[in-house]
N, C-alpha and C positions, 0 to 999 in steps of 0.2 A: 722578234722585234714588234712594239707595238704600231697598230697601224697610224697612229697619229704621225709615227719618223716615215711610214712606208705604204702608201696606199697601193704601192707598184710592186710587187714583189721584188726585192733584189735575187741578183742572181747567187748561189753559191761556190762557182765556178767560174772562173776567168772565161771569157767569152778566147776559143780558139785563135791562136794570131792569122793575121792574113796572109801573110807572107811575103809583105810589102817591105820591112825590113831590111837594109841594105848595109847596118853592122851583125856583127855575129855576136858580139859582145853585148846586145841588148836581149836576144835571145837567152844567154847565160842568165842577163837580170830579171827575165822574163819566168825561166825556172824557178828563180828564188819567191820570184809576187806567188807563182801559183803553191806553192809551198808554204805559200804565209811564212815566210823568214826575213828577217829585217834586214834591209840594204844596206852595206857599210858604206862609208865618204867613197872610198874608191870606186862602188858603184857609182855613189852619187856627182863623181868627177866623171867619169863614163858619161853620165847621162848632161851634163856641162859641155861636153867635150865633143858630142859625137856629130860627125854631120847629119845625122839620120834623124831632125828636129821632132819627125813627124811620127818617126819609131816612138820615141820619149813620149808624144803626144796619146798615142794609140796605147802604149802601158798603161798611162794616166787615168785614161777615159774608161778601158778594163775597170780596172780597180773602183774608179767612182759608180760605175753601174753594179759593179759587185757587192757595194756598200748600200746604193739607192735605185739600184734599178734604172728607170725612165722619168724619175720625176726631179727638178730642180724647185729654191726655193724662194719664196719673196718674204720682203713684209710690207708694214706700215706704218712706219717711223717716223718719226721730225727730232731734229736735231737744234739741241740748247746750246751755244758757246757761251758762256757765264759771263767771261772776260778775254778779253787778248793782252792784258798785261801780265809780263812776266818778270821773275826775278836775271833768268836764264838768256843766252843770244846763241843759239843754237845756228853756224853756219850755214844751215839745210831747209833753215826755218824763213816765210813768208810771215808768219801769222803773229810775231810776238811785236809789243809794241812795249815804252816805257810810258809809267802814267801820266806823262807831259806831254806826249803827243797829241796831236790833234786830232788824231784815228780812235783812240785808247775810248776804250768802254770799259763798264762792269756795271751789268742788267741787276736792277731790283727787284722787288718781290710781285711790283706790277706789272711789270714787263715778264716776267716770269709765269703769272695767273693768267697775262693774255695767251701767252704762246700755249700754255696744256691748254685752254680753250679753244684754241687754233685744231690744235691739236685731236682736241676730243671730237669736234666737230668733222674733222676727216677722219673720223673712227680709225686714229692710230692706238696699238698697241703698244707702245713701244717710243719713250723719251730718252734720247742720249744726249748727255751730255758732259762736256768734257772743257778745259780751259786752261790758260796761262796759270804761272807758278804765282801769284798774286803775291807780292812781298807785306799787304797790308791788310789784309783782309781776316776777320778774326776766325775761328775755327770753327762757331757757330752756325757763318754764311753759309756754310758747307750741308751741315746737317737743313736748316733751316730751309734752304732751295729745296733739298731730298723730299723734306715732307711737304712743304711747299706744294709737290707736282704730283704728290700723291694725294694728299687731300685737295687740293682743287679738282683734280682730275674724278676724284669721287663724288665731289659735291655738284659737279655736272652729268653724273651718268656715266661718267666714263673707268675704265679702270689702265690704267698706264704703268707700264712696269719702270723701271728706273735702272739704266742702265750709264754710271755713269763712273767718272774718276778712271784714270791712267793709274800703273803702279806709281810713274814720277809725282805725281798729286797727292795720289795716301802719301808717299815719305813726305810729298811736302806740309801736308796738313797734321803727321805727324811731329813733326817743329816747329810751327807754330804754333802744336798745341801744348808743346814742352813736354811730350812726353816721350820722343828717341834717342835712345843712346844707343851708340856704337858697339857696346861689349853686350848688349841685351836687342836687337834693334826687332825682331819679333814680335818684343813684348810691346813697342809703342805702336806698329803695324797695325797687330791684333787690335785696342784700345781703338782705333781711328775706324778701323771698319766693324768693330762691335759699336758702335755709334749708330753710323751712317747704315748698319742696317734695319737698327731700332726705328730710324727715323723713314726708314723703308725703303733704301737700296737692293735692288733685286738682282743685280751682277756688274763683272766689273769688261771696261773696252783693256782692248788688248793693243791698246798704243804706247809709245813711250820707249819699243821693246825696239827700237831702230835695227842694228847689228850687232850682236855679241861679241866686243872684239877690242881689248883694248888701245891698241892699234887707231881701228876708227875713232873710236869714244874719244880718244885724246886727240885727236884731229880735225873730229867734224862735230863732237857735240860736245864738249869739254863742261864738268860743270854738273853735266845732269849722273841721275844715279849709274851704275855699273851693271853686270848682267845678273852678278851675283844677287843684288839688293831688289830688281827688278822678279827675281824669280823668287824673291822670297816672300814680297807681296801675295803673288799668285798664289804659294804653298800655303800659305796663311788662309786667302780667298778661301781656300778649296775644300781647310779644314773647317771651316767655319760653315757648311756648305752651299757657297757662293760659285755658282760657274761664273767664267772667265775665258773671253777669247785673246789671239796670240797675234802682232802681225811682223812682219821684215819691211823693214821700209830699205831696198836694192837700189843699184843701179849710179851712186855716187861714189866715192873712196874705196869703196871694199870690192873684197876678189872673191870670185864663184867660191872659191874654198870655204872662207872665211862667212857665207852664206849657209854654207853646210853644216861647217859648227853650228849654228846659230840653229839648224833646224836640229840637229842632236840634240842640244844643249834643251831645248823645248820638248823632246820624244823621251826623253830622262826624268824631266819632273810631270811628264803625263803618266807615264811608268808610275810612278810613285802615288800617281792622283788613281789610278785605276786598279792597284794594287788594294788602297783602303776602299774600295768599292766591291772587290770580293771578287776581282779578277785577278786567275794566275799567271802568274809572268814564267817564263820559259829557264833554263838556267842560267842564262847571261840575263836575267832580270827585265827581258823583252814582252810585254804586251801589245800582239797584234791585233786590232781591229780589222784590219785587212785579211786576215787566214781565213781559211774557208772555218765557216759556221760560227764565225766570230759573230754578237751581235753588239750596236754601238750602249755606249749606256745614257739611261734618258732618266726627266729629272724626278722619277719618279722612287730612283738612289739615291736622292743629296741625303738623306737623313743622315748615312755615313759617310758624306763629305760631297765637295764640288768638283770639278773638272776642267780644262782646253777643252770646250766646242768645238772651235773652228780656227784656221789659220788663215791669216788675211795679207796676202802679198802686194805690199804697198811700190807704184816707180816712183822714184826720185823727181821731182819737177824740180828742174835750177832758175826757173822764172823768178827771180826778185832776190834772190838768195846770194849768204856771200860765195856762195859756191855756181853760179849764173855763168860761170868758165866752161862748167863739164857739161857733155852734150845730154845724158840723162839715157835713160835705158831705149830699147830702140822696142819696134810692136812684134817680132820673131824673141827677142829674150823677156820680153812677159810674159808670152805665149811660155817660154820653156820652164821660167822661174815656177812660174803656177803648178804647172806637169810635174816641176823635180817635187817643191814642196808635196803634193799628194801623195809621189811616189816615195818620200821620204820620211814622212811625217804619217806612221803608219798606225799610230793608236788614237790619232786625229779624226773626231766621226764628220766634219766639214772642214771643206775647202772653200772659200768664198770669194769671187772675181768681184772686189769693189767698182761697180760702175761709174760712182763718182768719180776715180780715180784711172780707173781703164778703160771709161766709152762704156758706151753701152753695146755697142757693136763690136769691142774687144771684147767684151762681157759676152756674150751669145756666145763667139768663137770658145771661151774659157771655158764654156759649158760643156762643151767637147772636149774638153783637153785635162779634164781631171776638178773640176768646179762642180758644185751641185748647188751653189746659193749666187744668187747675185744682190744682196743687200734688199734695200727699201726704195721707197719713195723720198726720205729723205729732207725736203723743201728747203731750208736752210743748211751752208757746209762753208765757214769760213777758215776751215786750215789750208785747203790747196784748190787753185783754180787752175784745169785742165784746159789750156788753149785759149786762155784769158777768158775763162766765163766768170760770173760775176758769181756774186753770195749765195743769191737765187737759183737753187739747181735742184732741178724736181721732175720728177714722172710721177704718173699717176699710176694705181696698180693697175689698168688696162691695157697703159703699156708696158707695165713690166711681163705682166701673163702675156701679151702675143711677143717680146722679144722672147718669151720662153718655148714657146710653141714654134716659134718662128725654126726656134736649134733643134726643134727634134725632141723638145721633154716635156712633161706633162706640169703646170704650173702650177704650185702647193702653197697656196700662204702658211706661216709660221709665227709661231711667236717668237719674243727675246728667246727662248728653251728648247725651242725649235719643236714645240708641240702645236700638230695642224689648226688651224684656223676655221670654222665656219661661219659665214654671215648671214644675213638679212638687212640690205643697205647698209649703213652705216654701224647698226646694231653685231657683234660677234659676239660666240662663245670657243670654246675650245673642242674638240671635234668629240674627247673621251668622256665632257662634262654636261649631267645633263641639264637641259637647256632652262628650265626653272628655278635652277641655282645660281643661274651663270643671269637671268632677266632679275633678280634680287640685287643680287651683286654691282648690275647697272641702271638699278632705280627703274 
C-alpha cells in the first residue's frame, strides 16, 4: 500500500477479540472477518439484531484498523449548491423548492468565481458540488459551472478538483440533453459524463443512492431514478475511470433488511469495478479488501477504470419533510448502521461518519466503530440542517485534526482520491509529488 493511503502501517491480522462479547453468534462472524470471507444478510441481520451493540462495534473497528491502521482522514472542501430548484418533491427532502418560491436560487457564473475564490483562498482542495433536478436549465450550465471552477481556480493559484453531480443529475442532464433512451440508457450516460469530464470533472458524490428498494422508492421518493439506473451511472463512472462514492440515506420507511440489500447491491458493482482493475475475485465472484494481505486500490489504477471509494451512511432528518411524522434514526442505530456498513461492504477501502450529518462528536465516536474519514471543513451545506443549524456549517481543519486525535487516530489530510496531503500554509502538494511540480502547477 502506498504510503500516501497509510503512513500507519495497517495491520494484517485482525487485532485478538477481547472477549467482551456477550453473543456467540458474533464470534462465528468474527471467524469469517478473520478469514476474509464475505458476510451474507443473515450475518448482516445478526449484526441488526443482536443486543451485543458494542460486539458489532469492536468487529468494525478491527477491520478498519486492518485496512488503515491508526490513522483517520480530513479534507478541505467547500461546498457549491448550484440550485435548489427542482423538477422532483421528494418526501424526505428539505431542500427542493419550485422556481416561484421565494427561497428558489440558481448561482451564476459570479457567484460561482467568487466561491472557488473563497475557496482557493482557504487552500481547499476540493469543490463539491451537487443540486436540484433544474426543469430549465440548458445542458451547457452544467459543463460551463465544471470549467468555471476549474479555470478560476487555476487562474488564482489554486488547483481544485471537481467533485460533483449525483447519479439522479447525470440522468437528468442526460434528458435534457436529448440524448437517453430507455432501450440504450448507457449510451446517453456515457455522452453526459464524457462532457463533464472534458470540461474537468474529477469524480462523482454518491448521493441520490437513498435505499434500494422498490417498496421505499415508490413511497418516499417516487419519481426519481431506480437502483437499477442509479448503478449504472456509477458502472459507466468507473469505466470511464472516474471514482465514485456510495451513500444510504436510513432511518425513514425502510427495514434493516432492506438496508442490507442495499449494501449487497453496492458490494456487487464494486466486484465488478475491482475485478477490471486486475483484482481476483473468489468463486462466488467475491473481492475482499478486508482479507488478510488484501491491499486497497489507489488512483494510481484508474487508467483501467474508477471505483466506490467510500460509503457514506447518511440519518434521515424528518425536520421540514412530508415525512416530519417519523422520529428519525436514534444516536445507538448510527452508531450500528456505520459498524454493519464496514463490516458488510467489504471491498469498500473507506468508511466515512459525515459530520455534517452525524455531529462531530458522533463523528469521533464513528471513528471507533468502523470509520476512517470524517469528511471536510466543508463551509456551506444546504441539503440538511442537523438540529436547526443554519447553511453555514464549518470547521476549520484544526479542528477537524484535534476531534481526530481527540478518538485515538493520527490525523491525515487527503485529497478528493484520498492521496495524502502536505502543506505550507495555505500552499499543498500531494505527499508522492514532487514539490516543484506541484509550486508550477499553483503559479
Amino acid at each position: 500500500m502506498p504510503a500516501a493511503l497509510s503512513p500507519t502501517a495497517p495491520a494484517t491480522q485482525l487485532p485478538a477479540p477481547s472477549g467482551v462479547n456477550t453473543d456467540p453468534r458474533l464470534g462465528q462472524i468474527a471467524a469469517k472477518l478473520q478469514r476474509g470471507q464475505r458476510l451474507s444478510l443473515d450475518d448482516g441481520q445478526v449484526l441488526y439484531t443482536t443486543p451485543d451493540i458494542w460486539g458489532v462495534c469492536e468487529l468494525a473497528d478491527s477491520v478498519r484498523r486492518r485496512l488503515h491502521g491508526g490513522v483517520a482522514y480530513y479534507n478541505i472542501n467547500r461546498h457549491l449548491n448550484y440550485s435548489n430548484v427542482c423538477a422532483l418533491s421528494c418526501k424526505f427532502c428539505e431542500f427542493y423548492r419550485k422556481k416561484d418560491d421565494a427561497d428558489a436560487y440558481t448561482r451564476d457564473a459570479e457567484y460561482v468565481k467568487a466561491e472557488v475564490a473563497r475557496a482557493v483562498e482557504a487552500g481547499a482542495t476540493e469543490m463539491h458540488s451537487v443540486g436540484g433536478l433544474h426543469p430549465y436549465l440548458p445542458f451547457s450550465y452544467y459543463t460551463d459551472l465544471v470549467r468555471t471552477i476549474r479555470q478560476e481556480s487555476a487562474r488564482l493559484g489554486g488547483e481544485l478538483h471537481v467533485k460533483a453531480f449525483t447519479a439522479v443529475e447525470v440522468v437528468h442532464l442526460a434528458k435534457i440533453a436529448k440524448v437517453y433512451r430507455q432501450d440504450d440508457r448507457a449510451a446517453g450516460i456515457r455522452w453526459v459524463l464524457e462532457r463533464l469530464k472534458e470540461a474537468g470533472l474529477g469524480s462523482l458524490p454518491g448521493g441520490g443512492a437513498e435505499v434500494f428498494d422498490d417498496r421505499v422508492h415508490d413511497e418516499a421518493y417516487k419519481g426519481k431514478i431506480r437502483s437499477d439506473v442509479w448503478l449504472d451511472v456509477h458502472r459507466v463512472a468507473h469505466q470511464l475511470g472516474l471514482n465514485t462514492n456510495a451513500t444510504i440515506l436510513y432511518g425513514h420507511i425502510e427495514q434493516r433488511r432492506e438496508r442490507l440489500v442495499h449494501m449487497d447491491m453496492l458490494r456487487t458493482a464494486q466486484d465488478e469495478a475491482l475485478v477490471r482493475l486486475g483484482y481476483r475475485a473468489d468463486p462466488q465472484g467475491a473481492v475482499t479488501l478486508t482479507a488478510p494481505g488484501a491491499r486497497p486500490p489507489t488512483p494510481s489504477m484508474n487508467a483501467a477504470g474508477g471505483y466506490f471509494q467510500t460509503i457514506i451512511p447518511l440519518p434521515f432528518f424528518p425536520d421540514g419533510s412530508e415525512l416530519e411524522h417519523l422520529p428519525g434514526p436514534a444516536g445507538l442505530e448510527n452508531l450500528r448502521t456505520l459498524a454493519v456498513a464496514r463490516l458488510m461492504l467489504d471491498n469498500f477501502p473507506h468508511v466515512k461518519a459525515f459530520w455534517i450529518m452525524q455531529t462531530l462528536a458522533m463523528a469521533q465516536l464513528m471513528l471507533q466503530c468502523g470509520a476512517d474519514d470524517i469528511d471536510g471543513t466543508v463551509v456551506w451545506y444546504d441539503i440538511t440542517h442537523v438540529g436547526g443549524a443554519s447553511t453555514h456549517q464549518e470547521v476549520n481543519a484544526a479542528a477537524l485534526r484535534r476531534a481526530v486525535r481527540q478518538a485515538g487516530f493520527e490525523p491525515v489530510e487527503r485529497d478528493t482520491l484520498y492521496r495524502r496531503v502536505e502543506r505550507q500554509g495555505q500552499r499543498w502538494r500531494l505527499a508522492d509529488e514532487p514539490a516543484e511540480a506541484h509550486r508550477a502547477a499553483q503559479g
